[in-house]
C-alpha positions as CSV (number, residue, x, y, z in Angstrom):
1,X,47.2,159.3,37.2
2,X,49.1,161.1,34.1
3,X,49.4,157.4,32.4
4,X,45.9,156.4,32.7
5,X,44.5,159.7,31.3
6,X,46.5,159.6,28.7
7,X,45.6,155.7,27.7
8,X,42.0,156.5,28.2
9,X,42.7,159.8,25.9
10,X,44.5,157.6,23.5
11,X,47.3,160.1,23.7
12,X,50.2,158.3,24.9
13,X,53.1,157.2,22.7
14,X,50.8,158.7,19.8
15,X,52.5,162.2,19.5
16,X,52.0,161.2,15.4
17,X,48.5,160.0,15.2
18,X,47.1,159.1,12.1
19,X,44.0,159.1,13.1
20,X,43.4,163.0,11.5
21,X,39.3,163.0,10.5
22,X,38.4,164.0,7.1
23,X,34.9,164.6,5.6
24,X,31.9,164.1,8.2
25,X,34.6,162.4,10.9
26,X,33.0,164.3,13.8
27,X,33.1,163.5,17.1
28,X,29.7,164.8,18.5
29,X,26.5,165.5,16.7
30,X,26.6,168.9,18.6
31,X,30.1,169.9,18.3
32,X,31.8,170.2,14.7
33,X,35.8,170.4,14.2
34,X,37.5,173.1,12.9
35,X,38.5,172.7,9.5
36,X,41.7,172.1,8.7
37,X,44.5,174.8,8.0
38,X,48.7,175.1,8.2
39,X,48.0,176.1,11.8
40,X,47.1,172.2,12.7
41,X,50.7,171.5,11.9
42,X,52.9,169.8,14.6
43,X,54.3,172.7,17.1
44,X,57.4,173.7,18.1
45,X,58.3,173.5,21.4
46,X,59.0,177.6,21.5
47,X,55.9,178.8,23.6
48,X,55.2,178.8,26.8
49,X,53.0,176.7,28.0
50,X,51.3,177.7,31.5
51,X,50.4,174.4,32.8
52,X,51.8,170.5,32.7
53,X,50.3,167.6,30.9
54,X,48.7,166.2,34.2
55,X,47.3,169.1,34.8
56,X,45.8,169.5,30.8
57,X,44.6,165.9,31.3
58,X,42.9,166.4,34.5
59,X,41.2,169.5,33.1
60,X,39.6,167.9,30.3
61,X,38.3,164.9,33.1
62,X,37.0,167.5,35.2
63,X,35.1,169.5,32.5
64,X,33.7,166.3,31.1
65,X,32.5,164.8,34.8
66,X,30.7,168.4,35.5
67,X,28.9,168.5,32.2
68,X,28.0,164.8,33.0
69,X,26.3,165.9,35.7
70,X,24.8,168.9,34.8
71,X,22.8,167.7,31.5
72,X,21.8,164.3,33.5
73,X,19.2,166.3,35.1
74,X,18.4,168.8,32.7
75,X,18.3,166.8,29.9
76,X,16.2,164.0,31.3
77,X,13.6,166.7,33.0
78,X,13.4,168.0,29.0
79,X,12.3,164.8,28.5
80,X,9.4,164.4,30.9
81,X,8.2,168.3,30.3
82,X,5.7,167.4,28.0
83,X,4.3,164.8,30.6
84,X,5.0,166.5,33.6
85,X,3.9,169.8,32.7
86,X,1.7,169.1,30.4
87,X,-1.4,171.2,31.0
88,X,-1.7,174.1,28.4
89,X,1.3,173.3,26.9
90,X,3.1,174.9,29.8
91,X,6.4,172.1,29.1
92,X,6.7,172.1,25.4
93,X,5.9,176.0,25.6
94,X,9.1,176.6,27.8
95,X,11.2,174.2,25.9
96,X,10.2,176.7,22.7
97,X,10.8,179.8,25.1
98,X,14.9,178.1,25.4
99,X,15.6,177.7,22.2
100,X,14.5,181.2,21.2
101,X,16.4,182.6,24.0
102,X,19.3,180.9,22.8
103,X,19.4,182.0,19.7
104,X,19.6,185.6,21.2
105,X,21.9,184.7,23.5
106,X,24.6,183.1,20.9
107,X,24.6,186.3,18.4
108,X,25.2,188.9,21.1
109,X,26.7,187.1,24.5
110,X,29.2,184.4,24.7
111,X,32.3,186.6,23.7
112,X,31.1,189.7,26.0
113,X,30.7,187.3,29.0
114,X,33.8,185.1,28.3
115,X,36.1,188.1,27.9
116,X,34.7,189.4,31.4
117,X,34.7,186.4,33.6
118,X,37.0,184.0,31.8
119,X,35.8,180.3,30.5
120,X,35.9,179.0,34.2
121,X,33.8,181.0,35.6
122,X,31.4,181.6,32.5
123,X,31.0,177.8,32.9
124,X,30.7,177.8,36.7
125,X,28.0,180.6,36.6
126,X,26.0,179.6,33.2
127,X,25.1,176.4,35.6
128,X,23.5,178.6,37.7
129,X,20.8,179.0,34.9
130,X,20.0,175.2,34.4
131,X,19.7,175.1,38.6
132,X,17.2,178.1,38.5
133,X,15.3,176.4,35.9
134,X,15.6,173.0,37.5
135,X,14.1,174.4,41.1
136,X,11.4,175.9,39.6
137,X,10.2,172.8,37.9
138,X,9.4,172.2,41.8
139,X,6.3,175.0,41.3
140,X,6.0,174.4,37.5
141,X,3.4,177.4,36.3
142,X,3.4,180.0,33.5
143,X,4.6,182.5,36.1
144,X,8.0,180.5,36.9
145,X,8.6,178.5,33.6
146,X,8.8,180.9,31.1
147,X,11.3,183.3,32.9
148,X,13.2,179.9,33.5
149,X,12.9,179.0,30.1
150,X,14.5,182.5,29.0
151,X,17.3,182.2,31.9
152,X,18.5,179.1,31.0
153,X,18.5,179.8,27.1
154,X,20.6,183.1,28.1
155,X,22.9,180.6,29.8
156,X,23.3,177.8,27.1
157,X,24.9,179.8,24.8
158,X,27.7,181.0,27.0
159,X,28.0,177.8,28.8
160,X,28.7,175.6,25.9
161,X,30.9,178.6,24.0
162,X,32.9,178.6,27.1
163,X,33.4,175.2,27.2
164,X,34.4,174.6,23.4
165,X,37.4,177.5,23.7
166,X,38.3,175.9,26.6
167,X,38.8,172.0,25.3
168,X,40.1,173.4,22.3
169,X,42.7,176.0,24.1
170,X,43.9,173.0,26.4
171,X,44.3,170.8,23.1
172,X,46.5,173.3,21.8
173,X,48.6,173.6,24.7
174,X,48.8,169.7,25.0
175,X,49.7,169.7,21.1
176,X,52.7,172.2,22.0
177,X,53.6,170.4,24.7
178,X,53.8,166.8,23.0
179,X,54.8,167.5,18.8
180,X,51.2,166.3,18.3
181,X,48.8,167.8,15.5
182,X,46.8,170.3,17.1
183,X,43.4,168.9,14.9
184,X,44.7,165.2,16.5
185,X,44.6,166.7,20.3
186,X,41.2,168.3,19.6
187,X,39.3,165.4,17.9
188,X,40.6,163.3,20.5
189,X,40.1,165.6,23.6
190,X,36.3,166.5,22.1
191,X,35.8,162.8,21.9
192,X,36.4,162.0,25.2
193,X,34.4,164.4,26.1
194,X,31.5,163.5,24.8
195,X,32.2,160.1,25.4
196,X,31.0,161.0,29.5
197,X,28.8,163.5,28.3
198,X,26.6,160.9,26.4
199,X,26.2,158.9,29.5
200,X,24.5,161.6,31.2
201,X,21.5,159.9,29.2
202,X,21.7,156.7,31.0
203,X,21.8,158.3,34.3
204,X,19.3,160.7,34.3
205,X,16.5,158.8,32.5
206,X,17.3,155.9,34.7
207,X,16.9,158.1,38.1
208,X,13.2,159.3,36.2
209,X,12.3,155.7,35.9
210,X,13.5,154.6,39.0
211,X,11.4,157.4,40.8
212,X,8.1,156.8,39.0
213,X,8.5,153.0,38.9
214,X,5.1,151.4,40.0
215,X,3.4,148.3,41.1
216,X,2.4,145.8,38.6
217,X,-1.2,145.9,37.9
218,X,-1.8,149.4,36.8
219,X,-4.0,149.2,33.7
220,X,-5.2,151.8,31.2
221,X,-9.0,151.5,29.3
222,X,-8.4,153.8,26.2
223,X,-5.1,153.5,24.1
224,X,-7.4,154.5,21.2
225,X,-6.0,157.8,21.6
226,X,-2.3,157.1,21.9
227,X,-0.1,157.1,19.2
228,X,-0.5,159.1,15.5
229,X,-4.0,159.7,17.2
230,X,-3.1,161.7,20.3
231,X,-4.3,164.5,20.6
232,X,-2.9,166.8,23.5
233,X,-6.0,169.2,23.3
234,X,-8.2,166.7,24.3
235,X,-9.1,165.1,28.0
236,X,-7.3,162.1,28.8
237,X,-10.1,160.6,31.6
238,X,-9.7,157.1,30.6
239,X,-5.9,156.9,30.5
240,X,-4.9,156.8,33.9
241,X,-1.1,156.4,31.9
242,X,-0.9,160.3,31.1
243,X,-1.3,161.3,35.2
244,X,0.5,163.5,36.5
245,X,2.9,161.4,39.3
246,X,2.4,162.3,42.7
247,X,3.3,165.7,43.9
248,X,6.0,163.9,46.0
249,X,7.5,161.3,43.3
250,X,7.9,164.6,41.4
251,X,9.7,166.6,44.2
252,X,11.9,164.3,45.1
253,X,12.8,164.0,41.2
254,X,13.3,167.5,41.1
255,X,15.3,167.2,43.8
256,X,17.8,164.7,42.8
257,X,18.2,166.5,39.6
258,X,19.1,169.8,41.5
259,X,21.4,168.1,43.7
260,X,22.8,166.7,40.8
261,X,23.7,170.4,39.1
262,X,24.5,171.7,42.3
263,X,27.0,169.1,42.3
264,X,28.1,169.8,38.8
265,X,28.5,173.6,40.0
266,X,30.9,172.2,42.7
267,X,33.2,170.4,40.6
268,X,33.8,173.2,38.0
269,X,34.2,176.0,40.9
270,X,36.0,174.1,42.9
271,X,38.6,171.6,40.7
272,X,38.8,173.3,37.5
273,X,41.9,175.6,36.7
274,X,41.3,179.0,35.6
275,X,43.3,179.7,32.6
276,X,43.6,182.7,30.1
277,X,43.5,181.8,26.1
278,X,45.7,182.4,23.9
279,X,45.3,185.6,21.7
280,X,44.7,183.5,18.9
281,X,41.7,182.4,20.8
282,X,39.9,185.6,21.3
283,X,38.6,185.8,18.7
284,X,35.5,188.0,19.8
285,X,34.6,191.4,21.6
286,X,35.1,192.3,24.9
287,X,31.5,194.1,24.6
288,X,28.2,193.8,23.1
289,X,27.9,193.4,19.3
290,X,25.3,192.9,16.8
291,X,28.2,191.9,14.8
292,X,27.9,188.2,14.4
293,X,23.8,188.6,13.8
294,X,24.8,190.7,10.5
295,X,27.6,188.7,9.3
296,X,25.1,185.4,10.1
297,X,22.4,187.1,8.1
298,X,24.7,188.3,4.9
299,X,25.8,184.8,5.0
300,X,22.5,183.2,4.0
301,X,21.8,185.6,1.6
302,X,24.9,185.7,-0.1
303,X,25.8,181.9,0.1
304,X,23.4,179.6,-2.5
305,X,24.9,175.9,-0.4
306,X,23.5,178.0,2.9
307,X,20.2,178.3,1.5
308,X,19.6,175.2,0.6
309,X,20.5,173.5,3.5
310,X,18.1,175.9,5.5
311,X,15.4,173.1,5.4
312,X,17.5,170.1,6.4
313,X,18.9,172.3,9.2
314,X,14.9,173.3,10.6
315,X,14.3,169.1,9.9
316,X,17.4,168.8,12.4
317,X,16.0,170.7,15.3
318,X,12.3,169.5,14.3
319,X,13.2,165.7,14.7
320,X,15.4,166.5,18.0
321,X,12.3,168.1,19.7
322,X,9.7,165.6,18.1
323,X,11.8,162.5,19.9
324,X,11.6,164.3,23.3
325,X,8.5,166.5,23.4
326,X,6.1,163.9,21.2
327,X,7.3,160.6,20.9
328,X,7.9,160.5,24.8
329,X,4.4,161.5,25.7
330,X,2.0,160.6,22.5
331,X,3.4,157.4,22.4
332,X,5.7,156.2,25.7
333,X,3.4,157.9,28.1
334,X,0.4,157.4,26.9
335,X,0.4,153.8,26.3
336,X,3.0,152.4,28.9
337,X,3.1,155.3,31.4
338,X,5.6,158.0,32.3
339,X,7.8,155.4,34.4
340,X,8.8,153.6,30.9
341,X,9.8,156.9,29.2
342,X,13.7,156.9,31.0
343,X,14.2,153.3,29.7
344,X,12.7,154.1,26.7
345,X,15.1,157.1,26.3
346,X,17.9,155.2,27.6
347,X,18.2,153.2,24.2
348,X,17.3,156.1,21.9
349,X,20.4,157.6,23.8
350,X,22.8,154.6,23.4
351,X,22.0,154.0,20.0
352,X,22.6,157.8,19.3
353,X,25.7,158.0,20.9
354,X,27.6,154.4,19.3
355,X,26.2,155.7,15.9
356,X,27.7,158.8,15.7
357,X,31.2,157.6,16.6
358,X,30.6,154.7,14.7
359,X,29.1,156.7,11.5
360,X,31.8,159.1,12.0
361,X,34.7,156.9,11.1
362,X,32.9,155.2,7.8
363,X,31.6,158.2,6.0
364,X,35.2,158.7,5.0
365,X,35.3,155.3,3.4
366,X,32.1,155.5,1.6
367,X,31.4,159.2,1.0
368,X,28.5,161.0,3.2
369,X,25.9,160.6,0.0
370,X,25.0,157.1,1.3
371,X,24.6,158.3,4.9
372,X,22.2,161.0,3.8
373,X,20.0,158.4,2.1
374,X,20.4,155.9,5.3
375,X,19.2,159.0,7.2
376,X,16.2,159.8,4.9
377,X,15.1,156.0,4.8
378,X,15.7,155.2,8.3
379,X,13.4,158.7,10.0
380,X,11.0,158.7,6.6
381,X,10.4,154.7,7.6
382,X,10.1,155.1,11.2
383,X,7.6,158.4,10.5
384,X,4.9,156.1,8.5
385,X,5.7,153.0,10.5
386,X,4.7,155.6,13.4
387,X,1.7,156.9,11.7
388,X,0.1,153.4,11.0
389,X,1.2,152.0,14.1
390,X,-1.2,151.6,17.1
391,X,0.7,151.3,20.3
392,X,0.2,148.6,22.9
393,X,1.2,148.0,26.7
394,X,2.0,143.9,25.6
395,X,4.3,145.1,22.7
396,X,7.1,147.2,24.4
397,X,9.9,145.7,22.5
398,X,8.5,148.2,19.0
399,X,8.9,151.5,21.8
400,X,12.5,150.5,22.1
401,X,12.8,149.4,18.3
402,X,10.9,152.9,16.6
403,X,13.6,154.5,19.5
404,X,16.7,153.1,18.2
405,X,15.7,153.5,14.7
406,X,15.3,157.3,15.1
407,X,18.5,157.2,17.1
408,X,20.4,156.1,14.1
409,X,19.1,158.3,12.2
410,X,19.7,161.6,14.3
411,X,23.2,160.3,14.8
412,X,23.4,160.6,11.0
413,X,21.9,164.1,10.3
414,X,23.5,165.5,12.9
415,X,27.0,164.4,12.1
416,X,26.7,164.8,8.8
417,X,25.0,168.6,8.8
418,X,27.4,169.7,11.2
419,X,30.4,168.0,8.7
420,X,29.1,169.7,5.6
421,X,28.8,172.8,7.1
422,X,32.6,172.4,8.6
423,X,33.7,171.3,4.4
424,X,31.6,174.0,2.8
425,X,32.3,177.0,4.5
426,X,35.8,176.7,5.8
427,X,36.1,180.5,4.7
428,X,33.3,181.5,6.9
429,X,32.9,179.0,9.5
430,X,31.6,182.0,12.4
431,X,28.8,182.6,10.5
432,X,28.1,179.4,9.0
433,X,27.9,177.7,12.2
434,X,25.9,180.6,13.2
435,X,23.5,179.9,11.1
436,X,23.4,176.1,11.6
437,X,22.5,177.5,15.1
438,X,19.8,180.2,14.1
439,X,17.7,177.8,11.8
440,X,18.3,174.3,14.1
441,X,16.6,177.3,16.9
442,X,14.2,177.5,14.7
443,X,13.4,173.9,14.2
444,X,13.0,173.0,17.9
445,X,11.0,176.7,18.4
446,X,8.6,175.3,15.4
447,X,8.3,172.1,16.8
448,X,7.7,172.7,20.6
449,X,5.3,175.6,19.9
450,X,3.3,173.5,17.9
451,X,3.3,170.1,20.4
452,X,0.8,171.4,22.4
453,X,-1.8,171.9,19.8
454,X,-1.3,169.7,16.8
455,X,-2.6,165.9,16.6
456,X,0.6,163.5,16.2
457,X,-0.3,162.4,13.1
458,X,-0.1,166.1,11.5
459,X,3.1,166.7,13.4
460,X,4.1,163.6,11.8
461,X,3.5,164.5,8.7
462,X,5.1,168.0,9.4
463,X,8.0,166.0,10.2
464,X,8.0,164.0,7.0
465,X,7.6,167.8,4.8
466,X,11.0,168.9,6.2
467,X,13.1,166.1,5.7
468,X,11.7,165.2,2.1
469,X,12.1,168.4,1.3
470,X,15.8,169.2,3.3
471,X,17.1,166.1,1.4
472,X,15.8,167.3,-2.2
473,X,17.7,170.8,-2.4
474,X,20.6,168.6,-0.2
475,X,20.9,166.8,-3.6
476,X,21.6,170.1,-5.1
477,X,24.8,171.0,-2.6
478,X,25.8,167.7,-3.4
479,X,25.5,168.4,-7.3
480,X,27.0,171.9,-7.2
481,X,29.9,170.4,-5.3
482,X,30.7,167.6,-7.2
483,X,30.6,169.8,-10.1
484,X,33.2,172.2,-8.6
485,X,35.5,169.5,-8.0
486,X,34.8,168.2,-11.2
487,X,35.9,171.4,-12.6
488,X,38.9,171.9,-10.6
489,X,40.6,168.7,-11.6
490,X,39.8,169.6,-15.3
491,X,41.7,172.8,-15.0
492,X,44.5,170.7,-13.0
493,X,44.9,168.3,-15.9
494,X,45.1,171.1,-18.7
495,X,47.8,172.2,-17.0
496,X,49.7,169.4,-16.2
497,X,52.3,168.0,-19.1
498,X,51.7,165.7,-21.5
499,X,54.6,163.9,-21.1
């Protein structure tokens, strides 16, 4: 089993990759390197390392498989809340609720709770969030949403902090272990990671579809109202599209997806080793601190690049929650019905995913300028092309077409944000990031809290505000950068010799 891990890592006989990743190389939209620094240099073989290669390897397989499983449910319910649970605003509220508790949760938790329980077991138990949240989806009301919504937006922000220290502490062990660059290990260990995380897209949305799959012959009278038109304020009487499924499609959906976590709990708790980082890797308290909140907020206000990307970084979250919370209901839903939004989702998902491996590896070959305009075009294009566009039930190919557009175009911004925040602040990356956090937050709160009440078209054009006006002071980084390098190489030729 050692041999095929390592071939499907890319690991084996490959103790001197190459394959380092410069500028806006990034594995996963969500998950930025670390920038580069001496300490990326091969290893010696001096330390101790706790645990074999086999044992590294099947770590990083078993991590990956239960976060597979985990976010196939909870991502694909995400998706249907603003269907499902659609009354009031009641899905697209708790969405909002999440995202605010998470941005609590990541100033003040993750390096209390992982310091207490270790990154096992903060894993193990922060999946115990996303299965409260998930069972009470089974009686979805005001009462049990919104504490679900806070619970599982505690839980987020330790869960994935867990998980990041410990991928990158079992890279660093593998690196010592094999003379390979520690960056190498960690690009490549990340990438496999999200390489089965991404499918938890396919799954999940394909167990929704399958579930609410109907009999031909279902017809809708008024798509009038779907589209840049829909309005979720307003009674939907002749769109028999935007019912709620059957109490019993919907349990058993519920159910599956439960199972599914329950399952995910299971692997981590019972085939995932406990280990205990290095000291390197503690990097944070063993006890409450407002700490990181401070340092994130003197960051901003001391940092001009930070500024200026706070509008790009709101568009990122905004566009994130318009895809899943709008596009899924004013558009999928409403015109082809609920059973259509998992294949629908499937492709935005597929096309996200090959893009931002594929995206990844160019920018270093053309620069990251171009892939900023591709971005802008591509989501400024698909936004009018949405806003004229009237949606019908005979022309499903444009659902799947408007889907894989904005999927190419997420898997731009969010490779390239997270990539310019990594090359910009390699001083300061806590906070930095921190802030890429706080004000992407922000974006999906904005976004969701306003789903429930706002006609498409104005969220549209909301939409269309934020990235016009996150890529105009993004021309300015890119200005103020060049000029610094510009700068520096002038000072580097005054010094060198004329002859």
């Amino acid at each position: 089993m050692s041999n095929m891990e390592e071939q499907i890592l890319g690991l084996e006989n490959n103790k001197t990759s190459s394959l380092s990743m410069g500028y806006g190389s990034v594995e996963s939209p969500k998950n930025p390197h670390p920038p580069f620094n001496k300490d990326d240099e091969p290893h010696q073989k001096t330390d101790p390392v706790p645990i074999g290669k086999t044992k590294i390897l099947k770590n990083v397989l078993v991590v990956s498989i239960g976060f597979m499983f985990l976010f196939t449910s909870f991502q694909s319910l995400s998706n249907l809340q603003s269907t499902l649970n659609k009354d009031d605003g009641l899905g697209t509220g708790g969405l909002s609720v999440v995202y605010g508790a998470l941005v609590v949760s990541c100033m003040l938790f993750p390096s209390f709770v992982i310091a207490h329980l270790g990154c096992k077991w903060t894993v193990a138990l922060s999946m115990w969030c996303y299965i409260v949240y998930m069972a009470l989806n089974f009686y979805a009301v005001w009462e049990t949403i919104i504490p679900a919504s806070i619970i599982v937006g505690l839980g987020a922000a330790t869960l994935w902090s867990a998980k990041c220290s410990y991928l990158t502490q079992l890279a660093v062990w593998y690196a010592r272990l094999t003379g390979a660059s520690k960056d190498d290990v960690i690009n490549r260990f990340f990438g496999f990671f999200f390489m089965i995380f991404q499918t938890s897209q396919i799954w999940g949305n394909l167990i929704s579809s399958t579930v609410f799959a109907v009999t031909p012959g279902n017809t809708t009278e008024d798509l009038d109202s779907c589209g840049a038109n829909f309005d979720p304020t307003a009674p939907a009487a002749n769109n028999s599209n935007l019912d709620r499924p059957e109490d019993e499609k919907v349990y058993i959906l519920c159910g599956i997806y439960v199972g599914c976590a329950v399952i995910a709990f299971c692997t981590i708790a019972l085939l995932l080793d406990n280990i205990t980082l290095d000291k390197k890797q503690q990097t944070g308290d063993a006890k409450i601190s407002v700490k990181l909140f401070l340092s994130t907020l003197k960051h901003w206000w001391q940092s001009t690049p930070q500024k200026l990307l706070t509008f790009l970084t709101i568009y990122s979250g905004i566009e994130q929650a318009f895809i899943t919370g709008d596009f899924t209901k004013s558009y999928i839903s409403c015109a082809i019905g609920i059973w259509n939004v998992g294949y629908v989702m499937i492709c935005y998902g597929v096309v996200d995913a090959i893009c931002s491996f594929a995206f990844g590896r160019l920018v270093q070959f053309v620069g990251h300028a171009p892939f900023f305009l591709l971005a802008f075009l591509l989501h400024g294009g698909t936004q009018v092309a949405l806003f004229l566009w009237k949606p019908e039930a005979d022309n499903q190919i444009l659902f799947y077409v408007f889907a894989a557009l904005w999927g190419m175009g997420d898997a731009i911004i969010q490779t390239q944000i997270n990539a310019l925040y990594g090359y910009l602040f390699t001083n300061n990356t806590e906070a930095a990031f921190a802030n890429y956090r706080l004000w992407e937050s922000i974006g999906f709160i904005l976004a969701f809290a306003w789903s429930g009440i706002l006609v498409t078209k104005v969220k549209l054009g909301l939409c269309l505000g934020f990235l016009t006006l996150g890529m105009f002071f993004y021309t300015f980084v890119e200005i103020q950068d060049r000029r610094k390098k510009q700068t520096v190489f002038t000072k580097d030729e005054d010094k060198s010799p004329l002859f």
